[in-house]
C-alpha positions in Angstrom: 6.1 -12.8 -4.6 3.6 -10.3 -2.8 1.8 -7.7 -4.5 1.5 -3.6 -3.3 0.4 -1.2 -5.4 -0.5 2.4 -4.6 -2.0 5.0 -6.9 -2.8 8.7 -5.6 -5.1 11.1 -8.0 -6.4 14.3 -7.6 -8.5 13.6 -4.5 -7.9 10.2 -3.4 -5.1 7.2 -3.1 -5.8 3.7 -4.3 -4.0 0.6 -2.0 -4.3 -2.5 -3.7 -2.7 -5.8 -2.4 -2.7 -9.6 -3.4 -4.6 -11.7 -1.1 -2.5 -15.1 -1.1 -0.3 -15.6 1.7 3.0 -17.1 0.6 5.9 -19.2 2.0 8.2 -19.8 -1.1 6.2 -21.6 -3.8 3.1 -22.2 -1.4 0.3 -20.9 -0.7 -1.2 -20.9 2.6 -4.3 -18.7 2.4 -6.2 -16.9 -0.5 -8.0 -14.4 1.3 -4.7 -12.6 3.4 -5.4 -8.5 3.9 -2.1 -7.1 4.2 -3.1 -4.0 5.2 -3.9 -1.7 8.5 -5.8 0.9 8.8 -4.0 3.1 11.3 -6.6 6.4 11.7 -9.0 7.7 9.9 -7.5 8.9 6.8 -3.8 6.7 6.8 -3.6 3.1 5.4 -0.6 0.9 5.7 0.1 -2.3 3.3 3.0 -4.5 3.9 5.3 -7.1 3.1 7.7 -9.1 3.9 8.5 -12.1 6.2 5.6 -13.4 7.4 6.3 -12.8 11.5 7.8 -9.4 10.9 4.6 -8.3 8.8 1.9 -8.4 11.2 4.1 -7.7 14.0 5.3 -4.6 12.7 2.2 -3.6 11.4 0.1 -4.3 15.2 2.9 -2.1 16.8 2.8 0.9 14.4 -1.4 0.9 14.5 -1.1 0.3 18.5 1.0 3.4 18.9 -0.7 5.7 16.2 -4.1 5.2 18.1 -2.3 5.7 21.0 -0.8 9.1 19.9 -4.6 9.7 19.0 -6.3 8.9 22.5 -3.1 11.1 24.2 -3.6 14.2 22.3 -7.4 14.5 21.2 -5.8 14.9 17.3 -5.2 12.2 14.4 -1.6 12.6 13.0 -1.6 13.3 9.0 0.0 11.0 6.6 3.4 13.1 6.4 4.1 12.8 10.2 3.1 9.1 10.5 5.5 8.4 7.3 8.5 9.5 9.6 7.4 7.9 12.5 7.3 4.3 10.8 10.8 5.2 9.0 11.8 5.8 12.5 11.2 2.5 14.1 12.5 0.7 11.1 15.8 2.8 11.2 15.7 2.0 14.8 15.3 -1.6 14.5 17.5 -2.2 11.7 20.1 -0.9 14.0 19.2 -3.7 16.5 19.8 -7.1 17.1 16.6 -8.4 15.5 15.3 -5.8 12.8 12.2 -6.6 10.5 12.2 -7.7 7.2 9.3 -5.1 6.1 8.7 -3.2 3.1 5.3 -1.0 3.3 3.3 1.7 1.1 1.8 4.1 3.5 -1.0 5.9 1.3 -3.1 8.6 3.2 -5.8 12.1 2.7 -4.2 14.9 4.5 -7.0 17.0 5.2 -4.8 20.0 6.2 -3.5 20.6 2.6 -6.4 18.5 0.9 -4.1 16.5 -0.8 -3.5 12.6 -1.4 -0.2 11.2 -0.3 1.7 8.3 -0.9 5.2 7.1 0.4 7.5 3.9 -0.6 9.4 2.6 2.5 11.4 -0.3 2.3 13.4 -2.7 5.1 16.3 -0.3 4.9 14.0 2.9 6.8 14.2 4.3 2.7 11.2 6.7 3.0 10.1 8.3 -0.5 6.4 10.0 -1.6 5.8 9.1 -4.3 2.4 9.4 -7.1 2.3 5.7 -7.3 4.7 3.2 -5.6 4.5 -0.8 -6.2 6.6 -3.3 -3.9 7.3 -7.0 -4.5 7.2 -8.5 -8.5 4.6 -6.0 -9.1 7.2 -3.5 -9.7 9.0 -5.1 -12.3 5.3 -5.4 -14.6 3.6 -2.4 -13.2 5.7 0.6 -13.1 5.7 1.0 -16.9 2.1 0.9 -17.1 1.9 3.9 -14.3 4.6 5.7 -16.1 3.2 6.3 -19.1 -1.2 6.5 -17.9 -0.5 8.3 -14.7 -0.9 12.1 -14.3 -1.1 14.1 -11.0 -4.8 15.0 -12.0 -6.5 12.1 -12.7 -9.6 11.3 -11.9 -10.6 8.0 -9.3 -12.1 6.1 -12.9 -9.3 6.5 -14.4 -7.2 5.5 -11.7 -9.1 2.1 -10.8 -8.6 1.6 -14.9 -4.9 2.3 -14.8 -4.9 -0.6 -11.7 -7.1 -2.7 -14.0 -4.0 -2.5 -16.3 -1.9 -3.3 -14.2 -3.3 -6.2 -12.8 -4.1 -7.5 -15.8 -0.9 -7.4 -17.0 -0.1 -9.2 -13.8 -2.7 -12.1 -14.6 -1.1 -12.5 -17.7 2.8 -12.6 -17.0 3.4 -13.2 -13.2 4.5 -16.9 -13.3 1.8 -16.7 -9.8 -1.2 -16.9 -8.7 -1.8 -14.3 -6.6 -5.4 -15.0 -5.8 -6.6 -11.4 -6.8 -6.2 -8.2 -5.4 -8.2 -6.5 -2.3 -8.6 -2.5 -3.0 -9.4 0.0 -0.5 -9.4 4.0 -1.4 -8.8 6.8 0.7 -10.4 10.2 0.7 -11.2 13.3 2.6 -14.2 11.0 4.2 -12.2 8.3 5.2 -11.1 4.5 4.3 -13.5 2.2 2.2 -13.0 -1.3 0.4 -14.0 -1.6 -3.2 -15.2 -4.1 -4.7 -12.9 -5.3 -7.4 -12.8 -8.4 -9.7 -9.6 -8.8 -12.6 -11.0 -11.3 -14.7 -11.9 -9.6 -17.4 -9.0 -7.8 -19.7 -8.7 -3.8 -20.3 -7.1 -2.7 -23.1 -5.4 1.1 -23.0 -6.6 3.6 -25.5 
């Protein structure tokens, strides 16, 4: 019942991700981030069981910033994509594997491009320009479908996401206490400030 919704533009990626914390039909916090920031210009959002999710997510940011510290050099979001599918390919062939599906949204400031990949519990690894996990998918998708275009701008993007979680809001059968957005660019990872309570209408 979690919410993930990436959205990459012409010079940026939009994460977005519902802030309750959920076991079945209750709801154990409002204000969850289910996100990591794992260097400068790479953000991870997750979901899944609740034990698997942060512990998978502490051990990918661990080792990232470890890479960093080793070799003087941030890895771009490409090369950290295959690294996570990696470790889920490797614990899924384990005893205990993790019940994780993540969007891994990024700035690679080598080709100056956004990036976004899907990756799912079965080491799946996809980019994608815009990616949704949990019920969002089944409401969403449409909506990027047919208002997405490689080059759009970051107002039309955080309108398209309006859309969407508006749509949301009006025919997810749960509260999902909001969303938390955070943006990526070629200066780094910030949090916007985002409220859905009021409705937007498509042209």
């Amino acid at each position: 019942m979690e919410v993930l919704l990436g959205i990459t533009g012409k010079d940026f990626t939009i994460m977005a991700s519902s802030k309750a914390a959920m076991r079945g039909a209750t709801i154990l916090k409002a204000t969850d981030d289910k996100t990591r920031e794992l260097n400068k210009q790479t953000l991870m959002a997750f979901s899944g069981e609740a034990g698997d999710t942060v512990q998978f997510a502490e051990y990918i940011q661990a080792n990232i910033q470890l890479y960093s510290m080793r070799n003087d050099t941030h890895l771009g979001p490409p090369a950290v994509a295959s690294f996570v599918r990696g470790e889920l390919a490797r614990s899924l062939r384990s005893r205990r594997p993790y019940t994780v599906n993540l969007l891994l949204g990024g700035f690679d400031s080598i080709t100056e491009k956004p990036s976004l990949y899907w990756i799912d519990y079965l080491a799946s690894c996809v980019p994608l320009p815009y990616a949704a996990h949990g019920y969002a998918q089944y409401y969403c998708l449409s909506i990027l479908d047919k208002h997405h275009h490689p080059d759009i701008d970051l107002e039309t993007g955080m309108k398209i996401l309006r859309m969407c979680t508006d749509e949301l809001r009006r025919r997810l059968p749960v509260d999902f206490k909001g969303i938390a957005v955070k943006i990526i660019t070629r200066d780094g990872i910030r949090e916007e400030e985002y409220t859905d309570d009021h409705v937007v209408r498509s042209a």
